[in-house]
Legacy VTK file of the C-alpha trace (Angstrom):
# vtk DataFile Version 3.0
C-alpha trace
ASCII
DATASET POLYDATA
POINTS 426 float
-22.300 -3.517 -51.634
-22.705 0.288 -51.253
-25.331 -0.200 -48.693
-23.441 -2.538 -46.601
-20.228 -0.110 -46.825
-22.564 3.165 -45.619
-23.797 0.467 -43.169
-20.547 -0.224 -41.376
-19.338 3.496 -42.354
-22.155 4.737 -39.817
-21.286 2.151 -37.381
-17.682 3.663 -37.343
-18.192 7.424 -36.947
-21.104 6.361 -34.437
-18.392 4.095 -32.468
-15.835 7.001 -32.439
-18.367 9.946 -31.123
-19.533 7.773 -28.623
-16.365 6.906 -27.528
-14.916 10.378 -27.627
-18.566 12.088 -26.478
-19.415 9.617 -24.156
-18.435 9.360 -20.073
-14.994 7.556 -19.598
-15.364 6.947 -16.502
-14.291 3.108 -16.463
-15.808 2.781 -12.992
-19.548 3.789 -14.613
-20.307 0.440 -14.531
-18.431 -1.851 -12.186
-19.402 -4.091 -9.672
-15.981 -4.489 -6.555
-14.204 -3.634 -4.300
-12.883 0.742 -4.027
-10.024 1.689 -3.318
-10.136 2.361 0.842
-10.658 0.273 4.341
-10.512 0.713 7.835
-10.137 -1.281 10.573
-12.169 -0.930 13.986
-10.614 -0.134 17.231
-11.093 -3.541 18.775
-10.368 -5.285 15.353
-13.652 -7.075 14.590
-14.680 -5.147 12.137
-13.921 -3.640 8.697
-15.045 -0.868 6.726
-14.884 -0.839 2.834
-16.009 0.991 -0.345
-17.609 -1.210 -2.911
-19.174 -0.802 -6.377
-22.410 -2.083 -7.304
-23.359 -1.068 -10.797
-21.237 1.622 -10.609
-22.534 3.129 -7.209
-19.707 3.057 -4.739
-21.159 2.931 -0.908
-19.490 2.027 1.942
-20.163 -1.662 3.805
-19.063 -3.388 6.652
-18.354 -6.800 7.447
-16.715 -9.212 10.222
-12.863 -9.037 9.787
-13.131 -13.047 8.593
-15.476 -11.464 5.963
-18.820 -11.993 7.355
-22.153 -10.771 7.838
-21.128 -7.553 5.167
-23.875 -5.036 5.561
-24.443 -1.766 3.873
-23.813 1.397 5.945
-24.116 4.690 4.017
-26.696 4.898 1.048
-25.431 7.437 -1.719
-27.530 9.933 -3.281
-27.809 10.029 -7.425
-24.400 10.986 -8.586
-22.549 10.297 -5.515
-20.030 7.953 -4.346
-18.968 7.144 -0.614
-15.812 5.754 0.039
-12.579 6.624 2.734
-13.904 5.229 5.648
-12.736 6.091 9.095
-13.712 4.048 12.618
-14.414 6.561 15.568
-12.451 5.372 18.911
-15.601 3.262 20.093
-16.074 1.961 16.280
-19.859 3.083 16.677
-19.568 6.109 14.246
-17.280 6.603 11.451
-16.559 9.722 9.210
-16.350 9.379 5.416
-15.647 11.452 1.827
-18.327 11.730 -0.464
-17.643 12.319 -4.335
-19.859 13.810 -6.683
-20.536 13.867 -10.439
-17.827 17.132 -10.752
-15.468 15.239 -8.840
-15.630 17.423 -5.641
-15.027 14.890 -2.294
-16.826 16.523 0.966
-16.245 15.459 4.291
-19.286 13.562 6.142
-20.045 11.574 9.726
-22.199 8.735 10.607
-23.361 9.406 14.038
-24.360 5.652 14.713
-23.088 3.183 11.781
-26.936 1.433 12.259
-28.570 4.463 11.807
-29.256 5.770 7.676
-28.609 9.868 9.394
-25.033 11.569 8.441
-23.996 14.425 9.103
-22.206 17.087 5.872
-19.181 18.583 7.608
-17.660 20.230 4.874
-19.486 22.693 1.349
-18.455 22.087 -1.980
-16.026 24.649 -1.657
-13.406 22.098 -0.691
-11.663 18.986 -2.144
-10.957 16.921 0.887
-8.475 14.109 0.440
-7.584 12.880 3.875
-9.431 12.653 7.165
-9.255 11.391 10.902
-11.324 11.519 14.262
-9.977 12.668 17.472
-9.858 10.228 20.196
-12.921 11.156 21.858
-14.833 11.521 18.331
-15.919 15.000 18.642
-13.230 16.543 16.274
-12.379 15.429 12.937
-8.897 16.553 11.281
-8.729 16.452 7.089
-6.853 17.980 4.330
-8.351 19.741 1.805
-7.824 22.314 -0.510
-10.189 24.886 -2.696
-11.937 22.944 -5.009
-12.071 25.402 -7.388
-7.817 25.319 -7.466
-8.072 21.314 -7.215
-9.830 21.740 -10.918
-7.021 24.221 -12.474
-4.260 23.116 -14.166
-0.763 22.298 -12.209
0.842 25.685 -12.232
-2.078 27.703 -12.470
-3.854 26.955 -8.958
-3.087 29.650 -6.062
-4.028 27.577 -3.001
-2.407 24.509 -2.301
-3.422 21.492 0.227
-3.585 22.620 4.379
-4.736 21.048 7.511
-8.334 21.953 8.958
-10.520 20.778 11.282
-14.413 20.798 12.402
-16.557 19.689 15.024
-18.664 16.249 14.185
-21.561 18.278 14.895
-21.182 20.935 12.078
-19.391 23.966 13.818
-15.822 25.306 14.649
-14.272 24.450 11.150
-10.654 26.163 11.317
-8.109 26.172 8.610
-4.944 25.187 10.903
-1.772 25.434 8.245
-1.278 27.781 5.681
1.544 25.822 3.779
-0.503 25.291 0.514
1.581 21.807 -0.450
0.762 20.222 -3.003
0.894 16.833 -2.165
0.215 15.661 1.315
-0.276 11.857 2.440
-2.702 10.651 4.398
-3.891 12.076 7.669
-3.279 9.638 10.967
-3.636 10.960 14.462
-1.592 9.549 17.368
-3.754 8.041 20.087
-3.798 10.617 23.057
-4.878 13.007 20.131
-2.469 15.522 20.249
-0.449 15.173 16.845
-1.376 14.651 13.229
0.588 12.704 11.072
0.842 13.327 7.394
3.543 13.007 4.711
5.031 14.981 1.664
7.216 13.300 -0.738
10.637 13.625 0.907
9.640 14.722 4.535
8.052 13.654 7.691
5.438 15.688 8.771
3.707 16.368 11.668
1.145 18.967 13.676
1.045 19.476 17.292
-2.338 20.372 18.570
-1.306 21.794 21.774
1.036 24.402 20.480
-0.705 24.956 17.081
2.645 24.460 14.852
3.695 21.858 12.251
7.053 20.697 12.650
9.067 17.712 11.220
9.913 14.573 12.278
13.109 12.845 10.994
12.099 9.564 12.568
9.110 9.178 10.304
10.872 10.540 7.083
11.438 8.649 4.154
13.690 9.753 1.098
12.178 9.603 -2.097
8.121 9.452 -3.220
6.501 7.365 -1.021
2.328 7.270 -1.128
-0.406 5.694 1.172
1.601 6.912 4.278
0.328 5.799 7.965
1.616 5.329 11.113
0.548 2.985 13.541
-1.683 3.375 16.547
1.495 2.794 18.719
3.478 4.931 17.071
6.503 2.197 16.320
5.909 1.505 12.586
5.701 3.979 9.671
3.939 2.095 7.022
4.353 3.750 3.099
4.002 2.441 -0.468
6.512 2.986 -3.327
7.623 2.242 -6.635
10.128 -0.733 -6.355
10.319 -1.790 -9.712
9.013 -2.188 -12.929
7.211 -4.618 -15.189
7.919 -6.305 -18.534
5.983 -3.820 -19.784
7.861 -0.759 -18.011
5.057 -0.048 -16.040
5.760 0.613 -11.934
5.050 -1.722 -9.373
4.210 -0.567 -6.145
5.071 -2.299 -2.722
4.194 -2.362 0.725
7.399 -1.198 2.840
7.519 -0.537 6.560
9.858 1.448 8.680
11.033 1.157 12.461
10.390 4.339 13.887
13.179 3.487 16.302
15.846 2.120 14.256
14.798 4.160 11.350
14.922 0.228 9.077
12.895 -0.167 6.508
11.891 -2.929 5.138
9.654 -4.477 1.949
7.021 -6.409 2.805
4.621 -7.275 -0.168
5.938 -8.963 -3.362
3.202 -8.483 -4.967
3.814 -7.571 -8.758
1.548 -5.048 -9.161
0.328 -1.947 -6.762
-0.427 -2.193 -3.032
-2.321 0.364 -1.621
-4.719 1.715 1.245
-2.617 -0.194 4.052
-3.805 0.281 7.752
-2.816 -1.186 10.964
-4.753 -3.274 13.520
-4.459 -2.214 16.790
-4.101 -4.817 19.109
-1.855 -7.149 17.372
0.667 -6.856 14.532
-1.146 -6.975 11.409
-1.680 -4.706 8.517
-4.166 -4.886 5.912
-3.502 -3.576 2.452
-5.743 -3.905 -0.675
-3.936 -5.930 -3.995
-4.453 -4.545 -7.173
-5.314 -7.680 -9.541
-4.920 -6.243 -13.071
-2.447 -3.277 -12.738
-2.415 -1.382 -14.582
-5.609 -1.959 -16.317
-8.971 0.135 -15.211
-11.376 -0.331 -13.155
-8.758 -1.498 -10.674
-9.898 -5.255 -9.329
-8.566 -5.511 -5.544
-8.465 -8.160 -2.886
-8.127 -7.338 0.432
-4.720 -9.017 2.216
-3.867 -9.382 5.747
-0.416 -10.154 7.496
1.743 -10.434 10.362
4.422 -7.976 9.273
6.722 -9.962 11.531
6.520 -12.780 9.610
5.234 -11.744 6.613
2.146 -14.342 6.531
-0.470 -13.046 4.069
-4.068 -14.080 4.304
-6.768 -12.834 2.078
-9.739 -11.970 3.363
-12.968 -13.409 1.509
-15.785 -10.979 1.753
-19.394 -12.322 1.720
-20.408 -9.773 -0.815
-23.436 -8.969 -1.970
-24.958 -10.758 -5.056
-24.327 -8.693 -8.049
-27.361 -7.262 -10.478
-27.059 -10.111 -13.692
-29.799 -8.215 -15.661
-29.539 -6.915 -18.836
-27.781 -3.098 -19.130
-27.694 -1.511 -22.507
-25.654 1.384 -21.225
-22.790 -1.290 -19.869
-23.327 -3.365 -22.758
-22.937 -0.692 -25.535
-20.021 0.939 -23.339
-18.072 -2.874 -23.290
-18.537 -3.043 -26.907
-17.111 0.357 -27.486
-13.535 -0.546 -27.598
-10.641 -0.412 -29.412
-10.990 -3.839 -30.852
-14.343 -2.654 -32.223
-12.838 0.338 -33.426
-10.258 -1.565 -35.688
-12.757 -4.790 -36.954
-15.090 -1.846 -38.207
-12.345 0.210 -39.896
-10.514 -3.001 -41.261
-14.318 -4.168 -42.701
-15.048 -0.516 -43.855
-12.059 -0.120 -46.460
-11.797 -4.233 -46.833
-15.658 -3.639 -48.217
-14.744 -0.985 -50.261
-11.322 -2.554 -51.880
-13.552 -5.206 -53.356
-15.837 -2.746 -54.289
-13.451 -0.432 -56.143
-11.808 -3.269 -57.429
-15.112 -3.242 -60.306
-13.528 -0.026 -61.651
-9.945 -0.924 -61.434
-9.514 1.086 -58.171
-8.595 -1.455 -55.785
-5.776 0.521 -54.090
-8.040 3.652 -53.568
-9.007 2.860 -50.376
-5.558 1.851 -49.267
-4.282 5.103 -50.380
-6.922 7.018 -48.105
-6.029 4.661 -45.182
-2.628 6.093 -46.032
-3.574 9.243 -45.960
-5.047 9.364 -43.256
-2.150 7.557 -41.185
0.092 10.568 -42.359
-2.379 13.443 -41.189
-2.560 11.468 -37.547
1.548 10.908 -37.318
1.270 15.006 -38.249
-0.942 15.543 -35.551
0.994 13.898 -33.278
3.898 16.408 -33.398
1.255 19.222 -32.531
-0.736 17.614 -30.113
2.668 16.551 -28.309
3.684 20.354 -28.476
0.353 21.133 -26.629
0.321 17.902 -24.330
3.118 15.470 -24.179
0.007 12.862 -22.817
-1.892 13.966 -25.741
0.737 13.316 -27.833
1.391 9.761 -26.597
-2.116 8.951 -27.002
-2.191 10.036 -30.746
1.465 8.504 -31.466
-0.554 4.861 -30.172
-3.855 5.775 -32.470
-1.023 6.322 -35.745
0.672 2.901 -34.984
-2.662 1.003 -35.149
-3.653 3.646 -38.411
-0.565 2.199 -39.645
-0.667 -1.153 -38.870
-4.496 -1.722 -40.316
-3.227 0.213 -43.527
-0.144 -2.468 -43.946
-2.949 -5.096 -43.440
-5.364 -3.490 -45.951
-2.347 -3.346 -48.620
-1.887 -6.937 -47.952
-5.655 -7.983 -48.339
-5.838 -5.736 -51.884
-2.859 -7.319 -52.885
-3.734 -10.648 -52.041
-7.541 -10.238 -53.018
-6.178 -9.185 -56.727
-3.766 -11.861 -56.662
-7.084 -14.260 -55.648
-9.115 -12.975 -58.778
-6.694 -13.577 -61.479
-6.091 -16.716 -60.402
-9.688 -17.490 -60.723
-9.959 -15.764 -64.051
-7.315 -17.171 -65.438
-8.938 -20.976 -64.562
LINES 1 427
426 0 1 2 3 4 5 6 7 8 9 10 11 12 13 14 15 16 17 18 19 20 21 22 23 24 25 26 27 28 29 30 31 32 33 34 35 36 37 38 39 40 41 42 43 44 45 46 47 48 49 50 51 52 53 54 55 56 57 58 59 60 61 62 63 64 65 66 67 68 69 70 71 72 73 74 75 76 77 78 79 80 81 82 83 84 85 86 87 88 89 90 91 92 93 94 95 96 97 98 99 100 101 102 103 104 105 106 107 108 109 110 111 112 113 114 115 116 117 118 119 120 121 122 123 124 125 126 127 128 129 130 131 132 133 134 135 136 137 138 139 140 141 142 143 144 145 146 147 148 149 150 151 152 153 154 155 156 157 158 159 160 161 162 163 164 165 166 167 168 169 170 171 172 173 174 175 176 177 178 179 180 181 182 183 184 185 186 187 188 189 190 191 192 193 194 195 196 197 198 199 200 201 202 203 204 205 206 207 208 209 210 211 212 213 214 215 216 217 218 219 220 221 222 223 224 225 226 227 228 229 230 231 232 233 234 235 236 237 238 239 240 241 242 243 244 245 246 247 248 249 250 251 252 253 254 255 256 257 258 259 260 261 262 263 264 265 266 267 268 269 270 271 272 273 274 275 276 277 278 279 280 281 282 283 284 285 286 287 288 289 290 291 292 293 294 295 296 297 298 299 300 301 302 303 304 305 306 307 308 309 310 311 312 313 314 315 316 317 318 319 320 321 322 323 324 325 326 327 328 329 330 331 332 333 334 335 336 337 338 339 340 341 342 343 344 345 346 347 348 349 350 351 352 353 354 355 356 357 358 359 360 361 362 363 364 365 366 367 368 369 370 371 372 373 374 375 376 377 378 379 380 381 382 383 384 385 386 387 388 389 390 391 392 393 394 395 396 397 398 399 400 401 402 403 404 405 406 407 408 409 410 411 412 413 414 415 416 417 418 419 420 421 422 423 424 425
């Protein structure tokens, strides 16, 4: 009996470092869709990130979904995603992510050739870019990386608008405003004004004259996210919290404004959270990507088309590549590593040793230490909370389920007693 308690005791502690030691990164792993697409100029074609085993590169594919082929070929540690069509949908520009997190800015001189071009060091975290008209400029946001990495409060550079040739040269930082938050980038189609949104206000940066001003027609009250306008300028397409589930978490919608009338409208009932919307350009259609399984990680998408007229929505069935069904330990070990391991192990390592102590009339000893151990976490909780209010919510959920396997390992002594008298006494 010892052995098989020291056994599952190891398995435990082994479960919990790996869990706490290991890479959280729910996305390690996963084979789907990412979180970004673009739409060509003449709307044939669409651009996508996708996951294969974890590496996110970025495909392309027949707007019905066909003939998907892969376009940019990530180096160890990197992902590609943020796609963005040149004017002639020949070339495209791109972010690249790597293993610290830093996103640099990248172009794809021809989309059939493997060459790209780094436009940006990791000295920046670019969030946002776009291509001038005639594809020789691209326009991002960014701010230092190293501030990106710092704690809210405690960063001295916030996010500004720069811009570099395709070829490498003439980078120029062209706000100083340090925000920190800014939407995504759009450019209007004669190329002389960037579009981007705050929170509350409508933003936007004449090339011409060098100033950012603001634009009431495109503002929207309140925190709006995934902001574009469309390539005619009309519609001001944003996503925002509209409600909330069951289970009090947000639910984000699709919502679209008339720049002229300044009406909004919702557009997705969805459930769950719409992002990465973008506009065709010769008819009136958006696409938008549909989060499955909010808010559960990785995020599962589908990718959604409609008429925002009449509000048709068509998904869009990719012919994706044939996942990699061979064995991996790493995402086998890292599926099993759950919280549902977590509690069968605990609940089998003091169930083991109730019956085990129950030879020396100790039977509630290891109910006691559960105990004890519950009351040291719901003390924790108060500290880590002072420290972290996140950190505190995340130990106030690991005390309820403390508590909840210790009522369930009083019951089992209780009952398991009960069970041997019984017998005895027959």
């Amino acid at each position: 009996m010892l052995v098989l308690i020291g056994v599952v005791t190891i398995l435990f502690i082994s479960s919990v470092l790996y869990i706490f030691i290991n890479d959280s990164d729910a996305y390690r792993h996963y084979t789907g869709l990412g979180e970004s697409i673009s739409i060509s100029p003449d709307d044939s074609t669409l651009a996508f990130s996708y996951y294969t085993n974890g590496n996110e590169a970025i495909y392309t594919g027949d707007i019905d979904g066909k003939d998907v082929t892969q376009v940019t070929f990530p180096a160890e540690g990197e992902d590609h995603r943020e796609p963005r069509f040149s004017e002639d949908g020949k070339s495209m520009i791109f972010l690249s992510e790597d293993s610290n997190k830093v996103r640099s800015l990248h172009y794809k001189p021809e989309l059939e050739d493997e060459e790209t071009i780094q436009l940006t060091d990791k000295e920046d975290q670019v969030f946002s870019a776009a291509l001038s008209p005639d594809g020789e400029t691209a326009y991002y946001l960014a701010m230092p990386a190293e501030d990106f990495h710092k704690e809210p409060g405690q960063n001295k550079n916030g996010t500004d608008v720069h811009t570099i040739h395709t070829d490498g040269s003439g980078h120029e930082q062209l706000t100083d405003e340090d925000r920190l938050d800014m939407g995504q980038i759009t450019i209007s189609d004669d190329g002389q004004r960037l579009y981007y949104n705050g929170f509350e206000n409508g933003i936007y940066y004449d090339i011409d004259s060098g100033m950012e001003k603001t634009d009431s027609e495109i503002a929207v009250r309140g925190e709006v996210y995934h902001t574009v306008l469309s390539p005619d300028e009309d519609y001001f397409a944003y996503t925002k919290v509209d409600d909330t589930s069951e289970q009090g978490t947000f639910i984000y919608e699709l919502f679209l404004k008339n720049v002229s009338s300044g009406d909004s409208k919702r557009l997705t009932d969805y459930n769950s959270n719409v992002v990465s919307p973008v506009f065709f350009h010769q008819e009136d259609r958006l696409a938008l990507l549909a989060n499955k399984n909010w808010p559960g990680e990785p995020s599962q998408y589908e990718i959604m088309t409609f008429r925002y007229e009449d509000g048709e929505m068509i998904p869009i069935n990719l012919e994706l590549p044939e996942p990699d069904d061979s064995f991996q330990l790493g995402a086998f070990v890292d599926k099993m590593m759950n919280e549902a391991t977590l509690t069968v192990l605990y609940l089998l390592m003091f169930g083991l040793s109730i019956v085990y102590c129950h030879g020396s009339s100790r039977t509630y000893w290891p109910v006691i230490i559960s105990g004890i151990v519950t009351l040291i976490s719901l003390i924790v909780v108060f500290i880590a909370g002072y420290i972290n209010p996140w950190l505190g919510v995340w130990v106030m959920t690991l005390t309820m389920g403390l508590g909840v396997c210790t009522v369930i390992l009083l019951l089992f002594a209780f009952i398991y007693q009960k069970i041997l008298k019984i017998i005895r006494g027959a």
